[in-house]
C-alpha positions, 0 to 999 in steps of 0.5 A: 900117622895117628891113631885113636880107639873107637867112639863106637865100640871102643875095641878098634883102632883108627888110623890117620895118615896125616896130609903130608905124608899122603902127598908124598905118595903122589897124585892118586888117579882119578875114579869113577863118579858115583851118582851120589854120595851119601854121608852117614854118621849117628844122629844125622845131626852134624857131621853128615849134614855138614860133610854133605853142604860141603859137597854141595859147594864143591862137586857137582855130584849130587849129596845126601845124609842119614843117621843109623839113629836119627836125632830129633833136629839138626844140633844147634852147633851144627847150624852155629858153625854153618852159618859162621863159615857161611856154610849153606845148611838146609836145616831138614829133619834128619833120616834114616839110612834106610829111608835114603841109602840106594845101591848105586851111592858111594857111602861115606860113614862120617863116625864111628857107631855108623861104621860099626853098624852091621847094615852100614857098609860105606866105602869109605869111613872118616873117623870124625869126632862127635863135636855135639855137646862139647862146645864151639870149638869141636864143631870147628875142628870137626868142620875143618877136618870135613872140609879138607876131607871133602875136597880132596875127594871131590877132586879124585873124580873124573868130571 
């Protein structure tokens, strides 16, 4: 297990589990399949666009993203990391949470500021650090960790 102080408020505490001591928990039964999921972080300008072109690859289901703060475009290093992991990345202006949440979407908050947004309730959060503007190599390790995210929650729904 880790654990690390919030991006967003910095007063909570996350905790991770780590892979291996998930598994050795045992397989989790399968859940029922939303009609979308919609990842949520700030800027909808990284993590969110990359956790839903991962859904994409993976799942049927469909996937959307939003930002509780839009950024202008979608980062640079957003694009860069897609497009070296072969990664389809529809470059679309990022939106608002209210412009795109509806009520029967299985929410999943990708950063910290968006859990912590009052408004925002995902059912889910990956505290995923904010690889924008520190370098090639956090957008590799943030598209890592939403990879590995993305899978084994695809594979936790009933097809």
């Amino acid at each position: 297990m880790s654990r690390h102080q919030s991006e967003g408020d910095g007063r909570r505490t996350y905790l991770h589990l780590e892979q291996d001591t998930l598994d050795s928990l045992g397989t989790a039964s399968p859940v029922a399949v939303p009609r979308r999921v919609l990842f949520v972080c700030t800027g909808n300008s990284a993590r969110s666009h990359l956790a839903a072109a991962l859904w994409r690859q993976v799942s049927a289901i469909p996937a959307a993203s939003a930002g509780t703060h839009p950024a202008e475009h979608i980062n640079p290093g957003a694009v860069e990391v897609a497009s070296r992991r072969d990664l389809d990345l529809p470059v679309v202006e990022p939106r608002h949470v209210d412009d795109v949440l509806d009520q029967d979407d299985l929410v999943v908050t990708v950063c910290d500021r968006a859990r912590e947004t009052p408004r925002v309730r995902g059912e889910l959060h990956w505290s995923i650090a904010d690889p924008v503007g520190n370098g090639r190599e956090a957008f590799d390790v943030a598209y890592l960790e939403l990879e590995r995210r993305v899978r084994a929650l695809a594979s936790r729904f009933d097809s």
